[in-house]
C-alpha positions in Angstrom: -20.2 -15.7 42.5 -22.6 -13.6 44.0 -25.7 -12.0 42.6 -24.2 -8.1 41.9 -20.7 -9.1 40.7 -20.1 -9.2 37.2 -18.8 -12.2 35.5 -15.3 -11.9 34.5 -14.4 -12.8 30.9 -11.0 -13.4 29.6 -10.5 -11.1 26.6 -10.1 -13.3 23.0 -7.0 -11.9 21.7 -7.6 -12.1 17.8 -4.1 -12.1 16.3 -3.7 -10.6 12.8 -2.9 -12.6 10.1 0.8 -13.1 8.5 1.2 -10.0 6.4 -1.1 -7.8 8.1 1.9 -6.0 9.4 2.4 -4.8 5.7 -1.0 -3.1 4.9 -0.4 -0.2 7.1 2.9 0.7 5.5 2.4 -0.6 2.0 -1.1 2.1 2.5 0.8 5.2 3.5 4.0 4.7 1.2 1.5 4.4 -1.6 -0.2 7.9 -0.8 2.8 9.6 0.2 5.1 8.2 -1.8 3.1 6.6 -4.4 5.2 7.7 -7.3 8.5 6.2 -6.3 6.7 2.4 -5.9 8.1 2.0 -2.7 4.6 0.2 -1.6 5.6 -2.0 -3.9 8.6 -3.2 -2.7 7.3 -3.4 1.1 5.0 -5.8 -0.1 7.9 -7.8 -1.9 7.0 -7.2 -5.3 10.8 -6.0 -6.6 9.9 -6.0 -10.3 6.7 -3.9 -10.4 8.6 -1.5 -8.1 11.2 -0.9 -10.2 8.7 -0.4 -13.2 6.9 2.3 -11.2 10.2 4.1 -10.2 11.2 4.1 -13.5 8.3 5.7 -15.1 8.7 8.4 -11.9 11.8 8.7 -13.2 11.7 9.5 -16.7 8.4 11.4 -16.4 10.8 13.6 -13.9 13.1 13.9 -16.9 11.3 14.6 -19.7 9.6 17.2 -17.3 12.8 18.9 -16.9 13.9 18.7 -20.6 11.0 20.2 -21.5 10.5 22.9 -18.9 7.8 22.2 -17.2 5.5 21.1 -20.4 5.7 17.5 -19.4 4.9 17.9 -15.7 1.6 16.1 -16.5 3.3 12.7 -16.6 4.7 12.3 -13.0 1.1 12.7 -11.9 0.3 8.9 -13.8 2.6 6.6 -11.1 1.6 9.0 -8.3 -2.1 9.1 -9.0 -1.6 4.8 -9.3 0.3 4.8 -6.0 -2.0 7.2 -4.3 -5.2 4.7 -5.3 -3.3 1.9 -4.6 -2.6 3.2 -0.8 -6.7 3.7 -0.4 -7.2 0.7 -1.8 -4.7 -1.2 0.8 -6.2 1.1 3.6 -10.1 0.5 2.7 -9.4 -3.9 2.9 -9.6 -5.8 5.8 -6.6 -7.2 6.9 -8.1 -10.9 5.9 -8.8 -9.6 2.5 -5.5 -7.4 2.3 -3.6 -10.8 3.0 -5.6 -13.4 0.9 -5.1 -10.7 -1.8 -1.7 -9.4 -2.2 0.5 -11.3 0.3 -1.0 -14.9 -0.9 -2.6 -14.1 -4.3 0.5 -11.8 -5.2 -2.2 -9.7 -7.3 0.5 -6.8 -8.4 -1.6 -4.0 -9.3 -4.6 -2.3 -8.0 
C-alpha cells in the first residue's frame, strides 16, 4: 500500500438476533392498535391476546349500551397496548429478545 491510500476494511455485518424481526411490528401494532392485542399475538403470545381483545371488546359494548357513559373503559387495553409498543420500541433488540421472545415475560 502506499503512503496516501486509505486502508480498506471489510464492513462487520452484525446480524440481529432471532426475534428481532418482531420488535418493530410487535411496537407499532401496540401503539396503533394497542387495544385489539394484536402485538400480542405477533409475538406468539395467543392467550394474553385474546384476553386484551376481549376486554376491547366488552369495554366497546358496554360503551354502546350505555351511550357513551362507559367510553372511559376502552381507553384501559389501549393505554396498555400503547405503553407496551414504547416499551418494545425504547429496548434494544438484545434486550427485546432475551426479554419477551426467550423469557416469554407477557406483560409490560
Amino acid at each position: 500500500m502506499g503512503v496516501g491510500s486509505p486502508m480498506q476494511q471489510s464492513p462487520q455485518m452484525q446480524s440481529k438476533p432471532v426475534g428481532a424481526d418482531k420488535k418493530i411490528a410487535a411496537g407499532l401494532c401496540g401503539i396503533l392498535l394497542g387495544g385489539l392485542g394484536i402485538h400480542k399475538f405477533i409475538l406468539g403470545y395467543q392467550q394474553e391476546g385474546i384476553i386484551l381483545l376481549s376486554v376491547y371488546l366488552i369495554s366497546f359494548i358496554i360503551a354502546i349500551v350505555t351511550c357513551g357513559i362507559g367510553t372511559p373503559l376502552v381507553l384501559i387495553p389501549t393505554v396498555i397496548g400503547i405503553v407496551e409498543g414504547i416499551i418494545y420500541l425504547t429496548k434494544s433488540d438484545e434486550e427485546f429478545v432475551q426479554t419477551y421472545v426467550i423469557g416469554k415475560k407477557p406483560w409490560f
